[in-house]
N, C-alpha and C positions, 0 to 999 in steps of 0.2 A: 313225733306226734306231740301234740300238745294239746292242754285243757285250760280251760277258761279259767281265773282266780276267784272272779266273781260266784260261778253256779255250774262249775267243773263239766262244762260242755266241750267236746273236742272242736279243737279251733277251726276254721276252713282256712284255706288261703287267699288271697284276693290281691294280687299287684305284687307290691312290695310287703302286705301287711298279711295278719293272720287275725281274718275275725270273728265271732263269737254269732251262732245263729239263732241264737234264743235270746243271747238281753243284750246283741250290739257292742261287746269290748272286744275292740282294737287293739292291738298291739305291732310293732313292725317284727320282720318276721330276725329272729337270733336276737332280738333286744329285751331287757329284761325292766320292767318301767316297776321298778321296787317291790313288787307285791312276790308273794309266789306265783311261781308257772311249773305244773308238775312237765317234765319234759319226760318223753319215753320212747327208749330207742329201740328197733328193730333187732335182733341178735340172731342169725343166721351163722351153721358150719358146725364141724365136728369139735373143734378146737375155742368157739366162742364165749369168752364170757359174757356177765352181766353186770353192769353198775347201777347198784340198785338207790345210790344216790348220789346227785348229782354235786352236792356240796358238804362240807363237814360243819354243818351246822346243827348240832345237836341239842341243844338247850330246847330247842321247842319239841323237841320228842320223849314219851312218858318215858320211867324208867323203874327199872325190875331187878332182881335179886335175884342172880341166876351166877353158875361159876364159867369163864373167859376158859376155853381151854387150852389157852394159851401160852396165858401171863397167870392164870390162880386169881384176877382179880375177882369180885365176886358183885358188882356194880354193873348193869347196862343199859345203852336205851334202848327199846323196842320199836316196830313197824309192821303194820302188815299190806302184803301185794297178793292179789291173783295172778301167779304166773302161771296157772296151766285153765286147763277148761272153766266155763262157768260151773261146771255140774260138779263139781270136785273141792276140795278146800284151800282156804288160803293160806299161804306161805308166810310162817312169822320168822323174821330177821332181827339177827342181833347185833348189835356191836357193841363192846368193851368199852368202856369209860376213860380205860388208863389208855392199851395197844392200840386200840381202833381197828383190832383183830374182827369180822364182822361174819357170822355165821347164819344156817339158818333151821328151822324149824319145821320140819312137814306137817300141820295137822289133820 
């Protein structure tokens, strides 16, 4: 699944391309035309994980003083996702600055 970069609409598919049904961006569908595209996968089974991101691009994520309990580092960035109901709270995630150890948070 994917969402719009522009105004974070889930994309439709259409042909070859994935298009935006509120303000018309286009994209072809697995191509990535520079902008962000949140991508979000399906995660089905007993044994499944989740990658909750899709690149190791961190610089553009806040970051928090919290301890890695990993490495002891004491430096991260943060993120939050709705993984379970809407009626329920969202899931903050961490990852470590140094390991890239990446944990997470129920609140």
């Amino acid at each position: 699944m994917r969402f719009c970069p522009e105004c974070q609409t889930r994309l439709k598919p259409s042909g070859d391309d994935v298009v935006c049904p509120k303000c018309g961006f286009r994209a072809k569908k697995g191509a990535s035309d520079g902008k962000s595209v949140t991508e979000v996968k399906q995660v089905t089974g007993r044994n499944a994980s989740l990658k909750v991101m899709d690149d190791d691009k961190q610089q553009d994520l806040p970051t928090i003083t919290i301890q890695c309990p990993t490495c002891d580092n004491n430096t991260a960035v943060w993120w939050m996702l709705q993984t379970r109901s809407a009626d329920e709270a969202t899931t903050q995630f961490f990852r470590c600055t140094k390991c890239n150890h990446t944990w997470r948070n129920y609140s």
